[in-house]
C-alpha positions, 0 to 999 in steps of 0.5 A: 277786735277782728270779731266786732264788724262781723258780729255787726254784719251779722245784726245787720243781715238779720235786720235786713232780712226782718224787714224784707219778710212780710207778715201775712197780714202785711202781704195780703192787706188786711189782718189775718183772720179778717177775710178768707185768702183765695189758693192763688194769694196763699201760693204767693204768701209762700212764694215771698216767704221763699223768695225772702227768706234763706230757711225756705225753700218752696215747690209744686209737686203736681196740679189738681183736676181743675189745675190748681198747683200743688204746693210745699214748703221746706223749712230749716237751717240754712246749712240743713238746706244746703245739705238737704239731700243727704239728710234726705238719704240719711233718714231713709237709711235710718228706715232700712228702706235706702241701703246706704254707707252714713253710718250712723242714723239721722240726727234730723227730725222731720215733721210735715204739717197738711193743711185744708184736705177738707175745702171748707175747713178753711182757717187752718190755711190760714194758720199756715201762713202765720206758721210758717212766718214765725218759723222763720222769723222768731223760731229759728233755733228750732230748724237747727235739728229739724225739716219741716215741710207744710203743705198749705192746702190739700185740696185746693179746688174744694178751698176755692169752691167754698171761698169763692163762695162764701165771698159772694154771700156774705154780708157786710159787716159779716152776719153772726146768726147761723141761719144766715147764708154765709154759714150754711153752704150750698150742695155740694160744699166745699169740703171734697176735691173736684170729683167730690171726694173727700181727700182725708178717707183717699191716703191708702186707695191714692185714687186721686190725682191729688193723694197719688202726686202728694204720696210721692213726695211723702214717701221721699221723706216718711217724717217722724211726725204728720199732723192733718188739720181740720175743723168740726162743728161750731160747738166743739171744743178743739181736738187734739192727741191722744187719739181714741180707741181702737188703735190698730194693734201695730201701733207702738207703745212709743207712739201712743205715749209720744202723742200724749207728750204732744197733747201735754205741750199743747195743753200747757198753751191751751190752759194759759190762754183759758182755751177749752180742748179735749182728747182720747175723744171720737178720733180713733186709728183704725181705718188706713186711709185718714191723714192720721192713720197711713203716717202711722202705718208708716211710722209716723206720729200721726194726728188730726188736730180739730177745730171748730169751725165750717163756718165764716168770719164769725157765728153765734155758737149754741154756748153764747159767744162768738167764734171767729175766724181769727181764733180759729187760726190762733188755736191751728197757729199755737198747736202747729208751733206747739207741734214743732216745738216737742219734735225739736227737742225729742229729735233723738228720740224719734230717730230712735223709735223710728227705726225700730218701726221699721224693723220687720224681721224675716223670723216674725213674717207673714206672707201673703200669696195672692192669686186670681185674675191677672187684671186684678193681679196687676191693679193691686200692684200698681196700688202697692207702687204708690206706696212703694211697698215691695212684692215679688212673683211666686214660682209654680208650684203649691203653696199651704197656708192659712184661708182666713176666709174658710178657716183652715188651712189648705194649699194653693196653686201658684204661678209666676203672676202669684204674688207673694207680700211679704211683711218681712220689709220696712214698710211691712207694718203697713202691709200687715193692715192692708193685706191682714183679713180682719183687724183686731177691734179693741172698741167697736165704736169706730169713726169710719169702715172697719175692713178693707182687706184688699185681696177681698177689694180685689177679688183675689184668692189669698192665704197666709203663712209664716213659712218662707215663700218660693219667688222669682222676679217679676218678669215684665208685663207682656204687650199684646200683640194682636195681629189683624185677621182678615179671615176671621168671622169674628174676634172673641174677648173673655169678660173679666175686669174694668180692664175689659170695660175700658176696652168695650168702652174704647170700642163703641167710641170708635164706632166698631159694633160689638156684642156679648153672650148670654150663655158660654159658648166654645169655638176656636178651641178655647172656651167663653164664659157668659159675658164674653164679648162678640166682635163679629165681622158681619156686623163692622162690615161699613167700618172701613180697615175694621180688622186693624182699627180693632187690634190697634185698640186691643194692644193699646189695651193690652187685650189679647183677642181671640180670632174665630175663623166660624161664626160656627161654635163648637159648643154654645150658640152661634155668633148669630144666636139671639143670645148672642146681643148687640151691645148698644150705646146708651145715653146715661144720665146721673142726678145730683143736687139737693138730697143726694149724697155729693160723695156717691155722686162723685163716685159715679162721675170720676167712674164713668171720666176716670176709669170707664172713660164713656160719657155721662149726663149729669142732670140737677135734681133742681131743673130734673122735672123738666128733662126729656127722658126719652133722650135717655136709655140709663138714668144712675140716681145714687144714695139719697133722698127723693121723695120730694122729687118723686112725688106721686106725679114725678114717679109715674113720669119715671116708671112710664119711660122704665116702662117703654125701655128705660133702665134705672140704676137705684144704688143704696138709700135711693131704693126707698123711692120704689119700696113698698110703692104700687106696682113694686116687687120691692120691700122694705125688710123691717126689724122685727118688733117686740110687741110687749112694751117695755120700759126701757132700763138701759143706763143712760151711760151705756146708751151709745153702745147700745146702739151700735148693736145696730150698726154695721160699719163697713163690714165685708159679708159673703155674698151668694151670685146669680152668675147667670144672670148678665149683671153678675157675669165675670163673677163666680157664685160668690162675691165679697161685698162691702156692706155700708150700713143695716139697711135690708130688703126683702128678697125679690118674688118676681124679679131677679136676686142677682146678689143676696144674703143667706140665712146667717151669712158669713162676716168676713171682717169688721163689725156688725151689730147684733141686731143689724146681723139679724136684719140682713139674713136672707135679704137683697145686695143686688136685684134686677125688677123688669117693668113693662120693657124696660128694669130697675137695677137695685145696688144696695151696696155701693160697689163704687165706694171711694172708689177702692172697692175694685172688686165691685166695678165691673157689677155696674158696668154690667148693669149699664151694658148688660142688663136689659139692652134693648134694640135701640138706636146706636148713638155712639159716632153723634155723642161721643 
């Protein structure tokens, strides 16, 4: 009898809280789906569902560039909550990563649902929130053995922008014709984050503050599954698992299998709705930085689920029906609870195949031993922090291995700032993708870059070997200690990293006049290589306590200065030789608007604000032809199309101030507004044609394919320097290049081909077609065309790219810096 009044408290605490927890739709105040919610409504949607509900609990895990907060949500059983903690620790023991005493693995399964990486797939939000209502008012049973955790939008300045925007334009009622303006976005849409990047290719290079906050909490917990939600174009039908080939060689048999069994539970919600799907289709997992692909490097199920969308309320598809906002969150709701659903009853199995994942055994291991510049040393081991991947210092001495680049094996001198990486360590799949010279290719036809090696991105030296490695400790980093030199005629610093750059930039802030030299040169018994920078004292002679300004912002740099008593070299030019030159601050500007690739224009942007800290001039392409030029020294325009723009008219306008001392930087497609133009050494390098017409026999199902004989799709080629030439200094006689695509150019007459591809150049890895492979032989990477007193810098490949490539930074610093630096007027204490 004693039963009744609790078995009627219970009801009544049910009902009670069934009450108080607001449907979305109640929330907000208009139907889900009949309007796009601005981040901040989205955050408060979760902070009542939290504030209601005992299965959830809601937290910022950091803030966005334009300090939009950064949320997740946790949600399971009241008495998993309590004991969240230890479930926590008991799954990380389960990887082998926490060293603990539970004893037995974690019967828990984790699942993190990521919602809106891209701004302007904005249903799936949506859906999250509808999602996260169920789970806790209809689908309780199944957090009995689960924690999910949601983060409702990725990117929540790129989801403002786009519906901010999309509410300003649209039309009431809302306009279906997809000629209308509220399905038709403006530059640079809503899709990336606010330095334009887009957040889905960041998740392994973590060079957003975004990915590099979110990645702290993920590696805190490593689910058992992580599906990312997108949207494709308006015709599609939805996506979802099993993903397409290639998949990289790591990935287990269980983790193929297991999103088939995914895929087949959505199917099943699907087929009795009548809603059309497909799967095995364009998505592949191979490149490691997608919201798929680094969960299941990490031992993940991890997936990408699309939509159809990128557009408003509702358009008229190429099909004859309308898609609406409100099935676009129905197709996102069914495949997120679908998702949650099969992890509930498979908990064993994942806790199961997920340990294994993360057995990596000494006996099967490769260790990678890394060496190179310091600077570079360490930039990679601040990358693997993020991913907490571990690593340890290798002891002097000699070391043989495999060089995957030359393809032998030979020995390596190493020291106590060699690294050594070794994939006998949980996280060793993952460091197998990062670290391995070439990914296997099970199909060429990919859906993103296919290299990324990143000693190659580093510029380190690196063999592999299956024999056990000499390590000590990672000793701590050493500050510099400078110390000022009153004495001194000059301070010297060796040019070698972005590190480097960062200094100089540091150095003109504060007004302190610096130069570099052209040619090596030797004094105070060390010698320079060309680049190296020239602090001289004559020069800061008006810069009052010039010595202590200096070395103060040397050891905020960690940059340890060399102190020359003579401005007398011992060998190379003196400090006051014409090859020794001023270092000036140049005005720069960089276009962006219509025609311009949004992406490579962030590149530049975050560059300069984020890693070169100089100040940048960004000017739109809209207004462009009525800028003063002459209040400019650098003009950046990244990969796009300017024909419009330069027109026979605007042209001249340009190549009049490179005449008088101007300097324009053209990085990839942007060369095509020069090549081929009067009065330019730069060529088109076209594929040479059959003359015979033939017909053409190809069988329409291997068209596709025939195609990517043409292609190259990120791949990283073997390029030859001219080292002494100042846009090439830091570097040696060959450079790895990261090549986006086939486009060729002819190697300069009366320029300089600072970079340049061979006859047959060497493929480091990833792909190129045949074609493609014919097209670049003896063609330019980076050239230098001087016109009147001032040049055009060429970059045919990006060395910005998603701004990972760290190996390639330093070339546009150079030509920024370097390349062609008149003697014009030091603007450094007016603009900055």
């Amino acid at each position: 009898m004693r039963k009744l009044p609790a078995l009627i408290t219970a009801l009544l605490v049910s009902f009670q809280f069934t009450f108080a927890q607001q449907s979305p739709s109640e929330f907000l105040g208009y139907p889900l789906g009949s309007n796009f919610t601005r981040h901040s409504k989205v955050v408060d949607y979760f902070e009542h569902v939290a504030e209601n509900s005992p299965l959830v609990t809601f937290h910022n895990y950091g803030e966005t560039y334009e300090g939009r907060p950064l949320t997740y949500a946790v949600i399971s059983s009241e008495e998993n909550l309590a004991n969240l903690e230890e479930i926590r620790q008991a799954h990380l023991e389960n990887t082998g990563i926490n060293q603990g005493s539970a004893g037995s693995p974690s019967k828990k399964g984790i699942v993190w649902l990521s919602y809106n990486v891209h701004g302007n797939e904005a249903s799936s939000t949506e859906a999250a929130m509808q999602t996260i209502y169920e789970l806790v008012t209809q689908k309780q049973d199944w957090l009995k053995d689960l924690v999910v955790i949601m983060d409702p939008a990725v990117n929540p300045d790129g989801r403002d922008r786009y519906v901010n925007w999309y509410k300003q334009v649209k039309a009431t009622p809302n306009n279906t014709s997809p000629m209308a303006i509220e399905h038709n976005e403006p530059w640079p849409g809503g899709r990336p984050n606010h330095y334009l990047f887009d957040l889905n290719r960041d998740w392994a290079w973590a060079t957003q503050v975004e990915t590099q906050q979110r990645l702290k909490v993920y590696n805190q917990w490593l689910p058992h599954i992580h599906v990312d939600f997108h949207e494709q174009g308006k015709n599609s039908p939805y996506y979802f698992a099993p993903a397409a080939e290639p998949l990289h060689e790591v990935i287990t048999p269980f983790q193929r299998e297991f999103q088939k069994e995914i895929g087949l539970n959505h199917a099943k919600y699907f087929d009795k709705e009548g809603w059309l799907y497909f799967t095995k289709e364009r998505f592949d997992l191979l490149y490691p930085s997608y919201g798929d692909t680094y969960p299941t490097y990490m031992g993940a199920i991890g997936m990408t689920y699309e939509q159809a969308g990128h557009t408003g309320l509702s358009v008229e598809t190429d099909h004859g029906y309308l898609l609406t906002l409100t099935d676009r969150v129905a197709h996102h709701h069914t495949t997120g609870l679908s998702t949650v659903e099969i992890a509930a009853q498979n908990v064993d199995r994942l806790n199961s195949e997920f340990s294994k994942f993360y057995i990596n055994e000494e006996k099967n291991a490769t260790n990678y031993v890394l060496t190179g510049k310091k600077d570079q040393l360490d930039l990679l081991k601040e990358l693997l922090d993020k991913h907490e991947i571990t690593y340890a210092a290798a002891r002097a001495g000699k070391v043989k291995g495999y060089d995957a680049l030359e393809k032998k094996n030979r020995s390596i001198e190493t020291s106590e700032e060699s690294l050594v990486i070794s994939t006998a360590q949980p996280k060793g799949k993952m460091v197998k993708v990062l670290m391995e010279p070439a990914a296997k290719l099970s199909d060429s036809l990919t859906y993103d870059i296919t290299a990324w090696s990143l000693p190659f991105a580093y510029g380190l030296d690196v063999i592999s070997t299956g024999s056990s490695v000499p390590t000590t400790t990672t000793a701590e980093a050493n500050k510099s200690v400078n110390q000022p030199a009153p004495q001194a005629a000059a301070y010297l610093l060796e040019w070698n990293s972005m590190k480097d750059a960062r200094f100089l930039s540091a150095l003109l802030d504060a007004g302190v006049m610096v130069r570099f030299t052209e040619t090596a040169l030797e004094t105070s018994g060390k010698k320079f290589s060309p680049g190296s920078l020239v602090i001289t004292k004559g020069d800061n002679r008006s810069l009052e306590n010039f010595d202590t300004i200096l070395t103060n912002l040397a050891n905020d740099h960690n940059r340890n200065l060399t102190a020359a008593t003579t401005g007398f070299s011992t060998s190379g030019p003196d400090f006051g030789s014409s090859q020794v030159k001023v270092i000036n601050s140049p005005r720069i500007g960089v276009l962006r608007g219509e025609g311009i690739s949004s992406l490579n224009y962030g590149e530049i942007w975050y560059f300069f604000e984020q890693e070169l800290n100089y100040p940048v001039t960004s000017i739109d392409t809209e207004y462009f032809d009525h800028v003063d030029l002459s209040k400019l020294e650098v003009l950046v325009l990244p990969i796009g199309n300017y024909s419009k723009l330069f027109d026979e008219k605007g042209l001249a306008r340009l190549t009049d101030w490179v005449k008088g001392g101007g300097k324009v930087i053209a990085i990839g497609s942007a060369m095509k507004t020069f090549a081929g133009k009067e009065g330019f050494d730069l060529k088109l390098k076209e594929e040479e044609k059959d003359t015979v017409n033939k017909p053409n026999l190809i069988p329409y199902a291997q068209r596709e394919r025939e195609e990517i004989k043409d292609l190259i799709t990120g791949s990283i080629i073997e390029t030859q320097m001219d080292n002494s030439h100042p846009v090439a200094f830091g570097y040696d006689d060959t450079y790895l290049s990261l090549k986006l695509s086939d486009e060729s150019y002819s190697l300069l007459n009366d320029g300089f081909n600072v970079g340049y591809l061979q006859d047959s150049p060497k493929i480091v890895s990833g792909f190129v077609g045949v074609k493609a492979k014919d097209k670049i032989n003896n063609s330019l990477s980076f050239g230098v065309e001087p016109m009147g007193t001032g040049s055009f810098v060429y970059l045919v490949d990006n060395p910005l790219f998603r701004a990972f490539w760290q190996n390639g930074k330093l070339l546009f610093v150079n030509a920024i810096f370097f390349e062609n630096n008149s003697e014009i007027t030091n603007y450094t204490n007016s603009l900055r």
